[in-house]
N, C-alpha and C positions, 0 to 999 in steps of 0.2 A: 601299293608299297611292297616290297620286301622281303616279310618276315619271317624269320624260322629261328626256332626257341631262343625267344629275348634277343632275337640280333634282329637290328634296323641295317639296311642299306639304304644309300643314297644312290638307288640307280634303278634303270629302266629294267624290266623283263627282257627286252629287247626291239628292237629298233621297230617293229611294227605291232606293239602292245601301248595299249594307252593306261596308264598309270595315274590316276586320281589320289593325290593326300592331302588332307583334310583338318579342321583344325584339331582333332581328336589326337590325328596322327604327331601333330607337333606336338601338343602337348605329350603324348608318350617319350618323345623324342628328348623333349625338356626337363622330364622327370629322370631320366637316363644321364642327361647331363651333369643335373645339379650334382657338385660335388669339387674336389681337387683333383687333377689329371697329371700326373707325375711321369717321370721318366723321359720326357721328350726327347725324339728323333727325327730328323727331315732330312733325309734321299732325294739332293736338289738337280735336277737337268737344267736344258737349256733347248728347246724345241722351235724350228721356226713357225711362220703361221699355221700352214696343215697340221704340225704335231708329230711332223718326223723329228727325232732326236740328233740335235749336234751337237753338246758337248755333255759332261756326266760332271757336274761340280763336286760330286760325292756327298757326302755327312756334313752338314754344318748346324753350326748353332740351331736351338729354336728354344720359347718359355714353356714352363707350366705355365697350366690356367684351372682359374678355380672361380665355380659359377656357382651362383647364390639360388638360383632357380628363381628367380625373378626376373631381370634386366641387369643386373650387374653383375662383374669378371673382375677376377684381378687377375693381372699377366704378373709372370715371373721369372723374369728372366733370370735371376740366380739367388745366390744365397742374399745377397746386398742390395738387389736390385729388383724392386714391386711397381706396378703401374696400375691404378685402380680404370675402371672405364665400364661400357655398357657392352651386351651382345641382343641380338634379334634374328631367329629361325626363321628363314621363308621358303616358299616350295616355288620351284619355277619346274616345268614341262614333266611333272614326276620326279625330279629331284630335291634334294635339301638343303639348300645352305645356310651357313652360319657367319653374320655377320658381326666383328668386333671392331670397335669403336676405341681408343684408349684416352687418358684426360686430355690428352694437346691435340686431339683431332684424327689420329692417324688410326685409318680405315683399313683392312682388313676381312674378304671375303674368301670361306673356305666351304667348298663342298662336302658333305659329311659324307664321306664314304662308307665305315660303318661306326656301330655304336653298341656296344653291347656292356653287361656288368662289369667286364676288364677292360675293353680296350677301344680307344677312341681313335679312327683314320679319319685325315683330312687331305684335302688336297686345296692348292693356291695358287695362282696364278697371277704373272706381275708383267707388263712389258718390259724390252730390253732389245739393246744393240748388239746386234753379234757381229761382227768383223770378220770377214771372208778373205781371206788373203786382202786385208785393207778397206775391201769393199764392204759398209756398212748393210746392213740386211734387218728387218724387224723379225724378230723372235720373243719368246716369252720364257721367264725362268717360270720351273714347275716343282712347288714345294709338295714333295708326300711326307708328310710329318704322321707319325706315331704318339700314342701316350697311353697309359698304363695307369686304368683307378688305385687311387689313395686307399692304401689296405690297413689295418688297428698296426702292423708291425711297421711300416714308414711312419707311423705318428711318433709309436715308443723304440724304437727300436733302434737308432743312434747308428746308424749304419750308412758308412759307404761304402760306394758300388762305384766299380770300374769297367767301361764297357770297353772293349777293342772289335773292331770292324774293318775288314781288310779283304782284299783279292788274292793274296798272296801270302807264303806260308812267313809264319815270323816266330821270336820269342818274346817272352814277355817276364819281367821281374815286378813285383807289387812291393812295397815296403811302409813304413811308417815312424815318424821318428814323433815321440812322447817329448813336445816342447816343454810343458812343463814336467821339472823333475829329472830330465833325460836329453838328452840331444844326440843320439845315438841310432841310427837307421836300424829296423828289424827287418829281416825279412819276412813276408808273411805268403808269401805264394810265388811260383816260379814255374813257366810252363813252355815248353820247346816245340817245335813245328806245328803250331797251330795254323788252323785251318778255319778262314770263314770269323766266327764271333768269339769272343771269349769275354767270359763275364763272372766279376769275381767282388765278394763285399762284406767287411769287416767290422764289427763294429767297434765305433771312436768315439773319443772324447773331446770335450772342448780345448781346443790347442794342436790338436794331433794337426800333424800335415802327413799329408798322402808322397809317396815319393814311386816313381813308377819309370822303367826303359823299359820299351819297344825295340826290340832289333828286326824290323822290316820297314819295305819301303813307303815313307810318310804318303807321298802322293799317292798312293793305293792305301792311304788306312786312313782309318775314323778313331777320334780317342773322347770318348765321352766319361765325366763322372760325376755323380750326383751325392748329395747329404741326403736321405730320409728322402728321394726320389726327386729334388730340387737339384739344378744345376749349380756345379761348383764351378772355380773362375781359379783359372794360372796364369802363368806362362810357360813356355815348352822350348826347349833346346832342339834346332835339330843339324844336329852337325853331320855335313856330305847328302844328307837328304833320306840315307839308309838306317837309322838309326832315330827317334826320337825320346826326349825324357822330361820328367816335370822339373821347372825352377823354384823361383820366385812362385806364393801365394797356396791354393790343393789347401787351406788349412777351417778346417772346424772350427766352427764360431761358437 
């Protein structure tokens, strides 16, 4: 295996190293896991069989998960939406994977790329049709999803967090409007030619709705935001394509 202070890899030494792990090593791997995995991010591709890259889907959705340290997970897809199910660690050729199960059946295998006290990397693989000028071609989407351990201040801390993820330079307005008692948008942050990530988190009360424009372009940006590191759910405006903003939903339960 891997190791260097408390970080697991799921990967070879390399390509003419033979790497033995054991069930000691899963059980390490296990005790690492047990816990809530918040923040979730997945940097999706689209690579044909070799693994050359051909198309970059960008930022999309993905759950927390939160492991009991036994066999069971709960997924979570957002503030509304929990799916309980099972998971099972296995080593194939010196690597690690993690396999999730949900209640209705649907399977899920991810490679644990690493694993340490903060931060849990996976990687996923799915088949899929890519379309070549028409001609159909087999390919695989390639989910690298990110997550972030459950710290004492995501428990109490009543806080949302707004991510932006982008190629290209944009601005960004954060605001909040107090449904209860208020109906009145505040500003609370406002930041101009940003570059790369921007990340920014307030904290809310029950009712509050998030209200936030992006002035750059959607198809090059990511718009992530979380309650207490759980994914929240809207809908977004994006008028002309250069510009996007929240609608409908962003709101603290």
């Amino acid at each position: 295996m891997c190791i260097s202070a408390a970080v697991i890899y799921g990967c070879k030494k390399d390509s003419g190293t033979n790497v033995n792990v054991n069930s000691s090593d899963v059980a390490v791997i296990n005790s690492q896991l047990k816990g809530t995995w918040l923040f979730p991010i997945d940097n999706q591709t689209i690579t044909d069989i070799s693994g050359a890259v051909l198309s970059n889907n960008g930022y999309v959705a993905a759950p927390a998960l939160e492991f009991n340290g036994g066999s069971g997970v709960t997924i979570i897809n957002n503030l509304q939406v929990r799916t309980t199910g099972t998971y099972q660690l296995s080593t194939k050729n010196g690597l690690i994977y993690l396999d999730i199960t949900d209640s209705k059946g649907n399977d899920v295998t991810y490679q644990v790329l690493q694993i340490n006290n903060l931060t849990l990397k996976l990687v996923s693989k799915a088949p899929y049709t890519y379309y070549n000028n028409g001609t159909p071609e087999p390919a695989e989407t390639v989910s690298n999803i990110t997550l972030q351990k459950q710290s004492s201040a995501d428990v109490t801390g009543g806080f949302v967090t707004v991510e932006v993820i982008s190629n290209v330079a944009y601005n960004v307005n954060v605001f909040v409007t107090h449904t209860k008692g208020a109906d009145t948008a505040v500003l609370l942050d406002s930041k101009q030619n940003v570059n790369g990530i921007y990340t920014f988190a307030f904290p809310a009360k029950t009712g509050d709705q998030l209200n936030a424009d992006v002035a750059g372009d959607y198809s090059q940006s990511a718009f992530y935001v979380y309650y207490n590191g759980i994914p929240m759910t809207g809908s977004l405006s994006v008028p002309g394509g250069q510009e996007f903003k929240t609608t409908t939903g962003w709101v603290v339960p």
